[in-house]
C-alpha positions as CSV (number, residue, x, y, z in Angstrom):
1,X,261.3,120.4,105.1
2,X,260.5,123.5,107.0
3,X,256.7,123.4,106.5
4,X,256.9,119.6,107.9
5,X,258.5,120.6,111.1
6,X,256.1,123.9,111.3
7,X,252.7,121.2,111.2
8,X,254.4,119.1,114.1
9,X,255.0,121.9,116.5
10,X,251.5,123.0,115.9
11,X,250.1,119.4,116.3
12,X,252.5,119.1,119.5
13,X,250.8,122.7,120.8
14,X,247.3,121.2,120.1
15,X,248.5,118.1,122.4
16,X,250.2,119.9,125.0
17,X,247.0,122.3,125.1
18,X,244.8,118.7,125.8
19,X,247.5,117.7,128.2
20,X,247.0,121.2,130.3
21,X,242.9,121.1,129.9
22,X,243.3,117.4,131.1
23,X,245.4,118.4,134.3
24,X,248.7,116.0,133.1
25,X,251.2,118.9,133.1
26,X,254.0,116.7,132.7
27,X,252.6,115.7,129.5
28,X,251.8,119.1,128.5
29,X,255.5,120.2,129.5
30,X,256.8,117.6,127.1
31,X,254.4,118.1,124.4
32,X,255.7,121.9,124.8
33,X,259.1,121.2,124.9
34,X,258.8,118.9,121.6
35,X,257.0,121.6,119.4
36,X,259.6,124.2,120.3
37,X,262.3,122.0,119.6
38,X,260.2,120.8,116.0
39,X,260.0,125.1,115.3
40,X,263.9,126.0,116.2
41,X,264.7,122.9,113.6
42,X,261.8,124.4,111.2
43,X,264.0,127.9,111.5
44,X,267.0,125.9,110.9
45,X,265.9,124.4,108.2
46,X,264.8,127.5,106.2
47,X,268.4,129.4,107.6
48,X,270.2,126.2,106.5
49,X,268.1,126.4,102.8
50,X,269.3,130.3,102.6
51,X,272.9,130.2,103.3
52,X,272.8,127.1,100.6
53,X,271.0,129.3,97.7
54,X,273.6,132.2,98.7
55,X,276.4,130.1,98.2
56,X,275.0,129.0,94.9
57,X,274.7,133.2,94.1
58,X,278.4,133.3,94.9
59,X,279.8,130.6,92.6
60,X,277.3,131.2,90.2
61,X,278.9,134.8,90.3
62,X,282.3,134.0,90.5
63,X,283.3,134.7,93.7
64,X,284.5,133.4,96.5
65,X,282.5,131.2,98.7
66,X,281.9,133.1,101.8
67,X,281.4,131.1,105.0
């Protein structure tokens, strides 16, 4: 899921970098807004991915299910 997101904020950065060389900087100011918001949910993703394998470790283990 991660890797998805990461390949749309790159192809939004290749459009917002048209949109600047093409003198539309609204366009490139949304095209830069969308990849950034497309890499924050790519880091979510793999953040959201670790804290569920480490709460597999922890019943897998035994323990208590930390939060």
């Amino acid at each position: 899921m991660e890797r998805t997101f990461q390949a749309v904020a790159v192809i939004f950065a290749a459009i917002a970098a048209y949109f600047w060389w093409d003198g539309n900087k609204d366009g490139a100011f949304i095209a830069a807004v969308l990849g950034c918001l497309s890499f924050f949910l790519s880091v979510r993703a793999q953040v959201n991915e670790r804290n569920r394998l480490r709460s597999a470790e922890a019943e897998a283990e035994g323990g208590e299910k930390s939060e």
